[in-house]
C-alpha positions as CSV (number, residue, x, y, z in Angstrom):
1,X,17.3,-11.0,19.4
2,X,21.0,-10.7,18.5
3,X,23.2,-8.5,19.3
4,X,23.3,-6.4,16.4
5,X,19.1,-5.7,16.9
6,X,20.2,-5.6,20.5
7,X,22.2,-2.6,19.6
8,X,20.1,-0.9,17.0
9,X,16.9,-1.1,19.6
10,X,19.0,0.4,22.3
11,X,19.8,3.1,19.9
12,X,16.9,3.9,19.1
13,X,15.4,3.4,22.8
14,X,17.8,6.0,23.7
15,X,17.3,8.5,20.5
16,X,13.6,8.8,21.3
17,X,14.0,9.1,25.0
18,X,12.7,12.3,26.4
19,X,13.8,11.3,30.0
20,X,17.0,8.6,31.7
21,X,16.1,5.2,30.9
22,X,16.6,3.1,33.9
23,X,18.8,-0.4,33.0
24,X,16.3,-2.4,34.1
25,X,13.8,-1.8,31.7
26,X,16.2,-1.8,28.9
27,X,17.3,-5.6,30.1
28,X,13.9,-6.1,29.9
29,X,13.1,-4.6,26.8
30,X,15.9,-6.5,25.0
31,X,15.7,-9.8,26.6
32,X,19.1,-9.5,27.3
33,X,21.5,-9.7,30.7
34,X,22.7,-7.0,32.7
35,X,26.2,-8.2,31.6
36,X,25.0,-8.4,28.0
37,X,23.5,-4.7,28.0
38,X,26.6,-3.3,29.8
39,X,28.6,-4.6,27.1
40,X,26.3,-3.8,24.2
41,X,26.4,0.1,26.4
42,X,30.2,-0.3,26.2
43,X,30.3,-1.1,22.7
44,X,28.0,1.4,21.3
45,X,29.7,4.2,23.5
46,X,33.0,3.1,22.6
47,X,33.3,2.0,18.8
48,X,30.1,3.7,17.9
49,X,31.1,6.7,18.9
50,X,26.7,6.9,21.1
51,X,27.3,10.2,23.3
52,X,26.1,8.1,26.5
53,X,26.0,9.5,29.8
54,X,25.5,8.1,33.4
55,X,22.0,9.5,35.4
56,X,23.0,8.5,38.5
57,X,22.7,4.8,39.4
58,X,20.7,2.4,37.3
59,X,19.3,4.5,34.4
60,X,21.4,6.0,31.1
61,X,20.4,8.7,28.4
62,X,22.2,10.7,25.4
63,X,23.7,14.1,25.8
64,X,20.5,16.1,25.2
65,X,23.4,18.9,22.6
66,X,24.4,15.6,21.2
67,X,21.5,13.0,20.7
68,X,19.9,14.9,17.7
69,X,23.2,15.0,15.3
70,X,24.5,11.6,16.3
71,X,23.4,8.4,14.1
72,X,24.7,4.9,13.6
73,X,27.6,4.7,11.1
74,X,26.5,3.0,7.8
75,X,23.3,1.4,7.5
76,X,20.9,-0.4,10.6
77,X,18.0,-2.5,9.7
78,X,16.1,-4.4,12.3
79,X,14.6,-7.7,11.2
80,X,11.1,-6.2,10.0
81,X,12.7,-3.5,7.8
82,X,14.9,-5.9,6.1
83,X,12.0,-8.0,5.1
84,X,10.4,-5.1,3.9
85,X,13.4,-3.7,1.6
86,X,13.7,-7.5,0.5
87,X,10.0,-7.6,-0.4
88,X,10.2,-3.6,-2.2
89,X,13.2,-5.7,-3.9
90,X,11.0,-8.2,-5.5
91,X,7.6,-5.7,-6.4
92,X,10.9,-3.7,-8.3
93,X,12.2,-6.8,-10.0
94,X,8.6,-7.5,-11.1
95,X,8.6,-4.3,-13.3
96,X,10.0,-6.5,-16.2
97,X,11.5,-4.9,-19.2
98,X,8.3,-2.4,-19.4
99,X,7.0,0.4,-17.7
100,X,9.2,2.0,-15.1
101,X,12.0,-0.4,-15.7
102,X,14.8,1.8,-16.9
103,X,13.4,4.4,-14.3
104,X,13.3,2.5,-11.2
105,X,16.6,0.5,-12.4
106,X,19.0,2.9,-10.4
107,X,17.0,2.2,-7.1
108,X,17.1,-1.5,-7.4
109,X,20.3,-0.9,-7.9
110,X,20.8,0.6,-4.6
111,X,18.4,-1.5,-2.7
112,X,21.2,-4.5,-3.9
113,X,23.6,-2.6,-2.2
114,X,21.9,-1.7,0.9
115,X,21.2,-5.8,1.0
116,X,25.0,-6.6,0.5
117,X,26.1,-4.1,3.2
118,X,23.7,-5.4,5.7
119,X,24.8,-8.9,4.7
120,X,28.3,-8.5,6.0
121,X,29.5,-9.3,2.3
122,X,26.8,-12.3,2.4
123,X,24.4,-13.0,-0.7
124,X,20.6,-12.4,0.7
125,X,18.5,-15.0,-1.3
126,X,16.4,-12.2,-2.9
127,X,14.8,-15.1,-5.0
128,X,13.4,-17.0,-2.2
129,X,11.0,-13.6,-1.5
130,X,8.7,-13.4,-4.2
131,X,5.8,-11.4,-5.4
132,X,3.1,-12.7,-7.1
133,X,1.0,-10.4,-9.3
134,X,-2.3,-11.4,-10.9
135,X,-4.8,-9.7,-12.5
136,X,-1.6,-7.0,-14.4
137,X,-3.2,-5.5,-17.8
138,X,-0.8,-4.3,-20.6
139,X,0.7,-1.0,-20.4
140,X,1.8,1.3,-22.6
141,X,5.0,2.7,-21.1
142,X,4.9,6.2,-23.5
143,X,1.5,6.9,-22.2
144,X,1.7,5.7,-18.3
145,X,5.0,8.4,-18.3
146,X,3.2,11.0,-20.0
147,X,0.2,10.6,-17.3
148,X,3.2,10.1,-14.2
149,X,4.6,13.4,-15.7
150,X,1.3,15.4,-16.1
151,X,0.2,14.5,-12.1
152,X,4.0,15.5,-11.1
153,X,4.5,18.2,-12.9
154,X,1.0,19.5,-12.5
155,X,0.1,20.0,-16.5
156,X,-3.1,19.5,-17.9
157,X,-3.1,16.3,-20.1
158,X,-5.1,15.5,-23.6
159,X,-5.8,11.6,-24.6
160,X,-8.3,9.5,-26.4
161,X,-10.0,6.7,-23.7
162,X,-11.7,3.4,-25.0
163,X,-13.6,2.6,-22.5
164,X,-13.4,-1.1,-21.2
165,X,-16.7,-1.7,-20.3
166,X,-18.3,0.3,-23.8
167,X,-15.3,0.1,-26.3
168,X,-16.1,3.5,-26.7
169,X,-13.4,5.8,-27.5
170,X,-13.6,9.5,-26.5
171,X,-11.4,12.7,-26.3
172,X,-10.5,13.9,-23.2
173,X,-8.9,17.2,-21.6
174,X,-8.7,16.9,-18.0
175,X,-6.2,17.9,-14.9
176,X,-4.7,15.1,-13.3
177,X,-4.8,14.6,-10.0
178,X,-3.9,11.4,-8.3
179,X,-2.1,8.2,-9.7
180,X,-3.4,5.2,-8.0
181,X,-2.0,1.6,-8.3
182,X,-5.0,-0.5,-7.2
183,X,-5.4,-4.2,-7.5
184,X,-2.0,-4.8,-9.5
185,X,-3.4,-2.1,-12.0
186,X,-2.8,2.2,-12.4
187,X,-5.6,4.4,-13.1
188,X,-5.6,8.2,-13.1
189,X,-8.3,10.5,-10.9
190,X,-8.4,13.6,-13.0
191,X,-10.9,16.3,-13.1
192,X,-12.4,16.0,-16.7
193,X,-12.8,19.8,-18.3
194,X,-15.6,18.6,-20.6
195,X,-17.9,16.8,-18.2
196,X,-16.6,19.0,-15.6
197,X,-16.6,16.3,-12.8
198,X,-14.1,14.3,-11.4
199,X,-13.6,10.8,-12.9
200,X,-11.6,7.6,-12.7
201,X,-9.6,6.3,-15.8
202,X,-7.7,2.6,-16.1
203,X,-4.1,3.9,-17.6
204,X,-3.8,0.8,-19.7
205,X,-7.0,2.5,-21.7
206,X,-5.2,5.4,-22.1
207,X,-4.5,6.4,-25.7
208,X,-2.5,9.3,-27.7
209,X,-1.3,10.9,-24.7
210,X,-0.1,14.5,-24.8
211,X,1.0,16.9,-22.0
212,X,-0.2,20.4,-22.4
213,X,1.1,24.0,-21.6
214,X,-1.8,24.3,-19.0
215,X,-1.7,24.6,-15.2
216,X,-3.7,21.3,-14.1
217,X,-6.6,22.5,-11.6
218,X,-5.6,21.4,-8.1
219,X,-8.6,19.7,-6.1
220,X,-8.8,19.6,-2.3
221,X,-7.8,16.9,-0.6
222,X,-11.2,16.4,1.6
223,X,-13.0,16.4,-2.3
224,X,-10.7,14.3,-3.3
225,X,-11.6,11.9,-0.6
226,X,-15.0,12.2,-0.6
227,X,-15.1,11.8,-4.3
228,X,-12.7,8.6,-4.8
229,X,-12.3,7.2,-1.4
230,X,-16.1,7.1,0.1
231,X,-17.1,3.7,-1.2
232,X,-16.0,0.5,-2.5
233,X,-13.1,0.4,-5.3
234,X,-11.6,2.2,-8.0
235,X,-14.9,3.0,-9.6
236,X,-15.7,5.6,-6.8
237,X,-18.3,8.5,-6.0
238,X,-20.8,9.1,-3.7
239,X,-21.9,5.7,-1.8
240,X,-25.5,5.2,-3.0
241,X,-25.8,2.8,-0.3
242,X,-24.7,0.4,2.0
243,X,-24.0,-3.3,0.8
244,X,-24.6,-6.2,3.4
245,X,-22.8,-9.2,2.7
246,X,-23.2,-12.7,5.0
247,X,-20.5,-15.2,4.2
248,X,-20.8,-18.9,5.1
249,X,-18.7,-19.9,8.1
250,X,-16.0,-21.1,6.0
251,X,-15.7,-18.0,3.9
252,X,-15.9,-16.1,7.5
253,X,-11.8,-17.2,8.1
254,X,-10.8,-15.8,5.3
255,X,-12.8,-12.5,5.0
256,X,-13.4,-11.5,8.3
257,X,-8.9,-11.0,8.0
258,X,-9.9,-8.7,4.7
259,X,-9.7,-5.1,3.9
260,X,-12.3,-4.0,1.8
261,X,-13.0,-0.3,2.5
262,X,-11.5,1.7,5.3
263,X,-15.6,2.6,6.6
264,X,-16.5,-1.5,6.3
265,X,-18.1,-3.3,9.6
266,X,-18.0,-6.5,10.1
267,X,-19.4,-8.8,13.0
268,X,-19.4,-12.9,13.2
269,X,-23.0,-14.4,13.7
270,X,-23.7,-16.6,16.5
271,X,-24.1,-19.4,13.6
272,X,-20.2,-18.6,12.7
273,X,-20.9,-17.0,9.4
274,X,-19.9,-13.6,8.9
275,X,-21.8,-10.2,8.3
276,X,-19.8,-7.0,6.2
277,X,-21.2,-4.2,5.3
278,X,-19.7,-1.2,3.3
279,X,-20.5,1.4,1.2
280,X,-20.9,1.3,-2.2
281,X,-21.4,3.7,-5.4
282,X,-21.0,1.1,-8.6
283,X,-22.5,-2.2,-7.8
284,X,-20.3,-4.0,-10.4
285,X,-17.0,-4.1,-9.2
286,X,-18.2,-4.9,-5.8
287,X,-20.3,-7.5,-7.0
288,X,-17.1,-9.1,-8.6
289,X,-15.3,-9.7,-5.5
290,X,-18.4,-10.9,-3.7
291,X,-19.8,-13.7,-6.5
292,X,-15.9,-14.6,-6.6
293,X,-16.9,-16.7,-3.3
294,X,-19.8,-18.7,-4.9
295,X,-22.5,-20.3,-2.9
296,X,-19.7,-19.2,0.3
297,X,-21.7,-15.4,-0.2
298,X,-25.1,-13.7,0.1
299,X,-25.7,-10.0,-0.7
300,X,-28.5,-9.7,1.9
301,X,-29.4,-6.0,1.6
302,X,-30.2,-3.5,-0.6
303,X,-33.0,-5.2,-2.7
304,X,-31.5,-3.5,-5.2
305,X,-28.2,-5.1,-5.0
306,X,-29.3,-8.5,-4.4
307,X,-31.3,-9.0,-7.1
308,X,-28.3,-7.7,-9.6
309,X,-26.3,-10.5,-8.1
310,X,-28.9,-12.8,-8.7
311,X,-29.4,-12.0,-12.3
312,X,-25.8,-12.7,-12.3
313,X,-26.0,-15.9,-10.8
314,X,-28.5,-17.0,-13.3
315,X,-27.6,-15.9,-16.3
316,X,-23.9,-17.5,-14.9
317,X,-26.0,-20.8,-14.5
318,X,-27.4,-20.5,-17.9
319,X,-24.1,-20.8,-19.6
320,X,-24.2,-24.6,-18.4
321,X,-27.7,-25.4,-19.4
322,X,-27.3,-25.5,-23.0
């Protein structure tokens, strides 16, 4: 640790500290001397201005009037928050020339300046972090504002959908209520006035956008939830079962380190392979991330479920046949 994390995690040891923090622990907490924490004290106390006060012998604190207005001057960053303001860098510079460019440009604007200050005048090689999208549709930037605007602003919203999976196009009237970015990808959960349920729709399908004078219907949170959060994926609802997957112990390294759904459980066999299950509404998408492993995967239970993934696998099989 050097000394400027020394001095921001003393800081900070001493913002949150309900009680006199004995030196000790705070050499120990640093890694650092008790000639190298006197002088970090002496420095933070002296040219930083810290209101620090003596509790007796061997322990320190803030002024208890002073500890809540007084903060470092300019801007602190230990090194995990750097790497993450260097990474939120990069997923802004990804943006392109297309949707949210022009309106996230003043922020990565000011993320570059935040990097130079904590730099000492330095360049940070921004370039050398990168991130790596895959899977990104086509937007259209008119319509993903229009829907950004209408879950903001709370305002019913009217658009035509083609449907991905029918290439069906349909009207629809519905109050937005979340705007999720899943899997490199935005979709809106709205509650859809016509079917008068709650429904999931990919933004890059979105078509003819138009906000409306109405008040969007506001959902609770615990519906919400239930609705679009209970089982696996985007293509939510209620789970119409659980899925149990065995994976090879290859596979088992790699997976049993995933997050697929925040109720998953997973266990390793005595064998070394490894067992998930989770709950699941549409069997599609989850299938999809399963068959991506190959022979590495088997969907052991429901029937129901393994039998869809083996009429996958076959008809997959047939392709090479001919």
């Amino acid at each position: 640790m050097d000394r400027y994390e020394r001095i921001l995690a003393l800081h900070r040891s001493l913002k949150t500290a309900r009680y006199p923090v004995p030196i000790k622990g705070l050499m120990e907490e640093l890694a650092c001397s008790r000639a190298t924490l006197y002088r970090d004290i002496a420095f933070l106390r002296d040219a930083l201005g810290a209101p620090i006060e003596s509790e007796g012998e061997g322990s320190i604190r803030y002024d208890q009037k002073e500890a809540e207005r007084f903060e470092l001057p300019g801007l602190w960053l230990n090194s995990d928050e750097l790497h993450a303001l260097l990474a939120a860098h990069q997923l802004l510079d990804r943006t392109g020339q297309g949707v949210l460019s022009s309106a996230l440009a003043p922020l990565k604007g000011r993320i570059e300046s935040l990097l130079a200050q904590q730099a000492g005048g330095k360049r940070w090689p921004v370039e050398r972090v990168r991130v790596i999208a895959s899977g990104v549709r086509r937007r259209d930037e008119l319509a993903f504002r229009l829907v950004a605007s209408a879950v903001l602003e709370r305002r019913t919203l009217a658009f035509d959908y083609l449907a991905r999976s029918t290439n069906e196009r349909t009207h629809r009237t519905v109050s937005p209520q979340r705007l999720t970015h899943y899997k490199d990808n935005w979709y809106l959960d709205a509650w859809d006035h016509d079917r008068e349920g709650l429904r999931s729709f990919s933004v890059d399908r979105i078509q003819h956008a138009k906000l409306l004078d109405g008040t969007a219907r506001d959902l609770p949170d615990a519906e919400l939830n239930q609705h679009l959060a209970s089982s696996y994926g985007i293509f939510s609802g209620t789970p119409k079962g659980i899925a149990t997957i065995v994976f090879s112990a290859k596979a088992a390294r790699w997976v049993a380190d995933e997050h697929w759904h925040s109720k998953q459980e997973g266990r390793f066999l005595p064998d070394g392979r490894y067992e998930l299950k989770l709950p699941y509404s549409h069997a599609k998408e989850l299938l999809m991330d399963v068959l991506r492993y190959g022979a590495d995967a088997e969907v052991v239970a429901p029937e129901a479920l393994r039998q869809q993934a083996r009429t996958l696998l076959q008809l997959a099989l047939s392709s090479y046949e001919r």
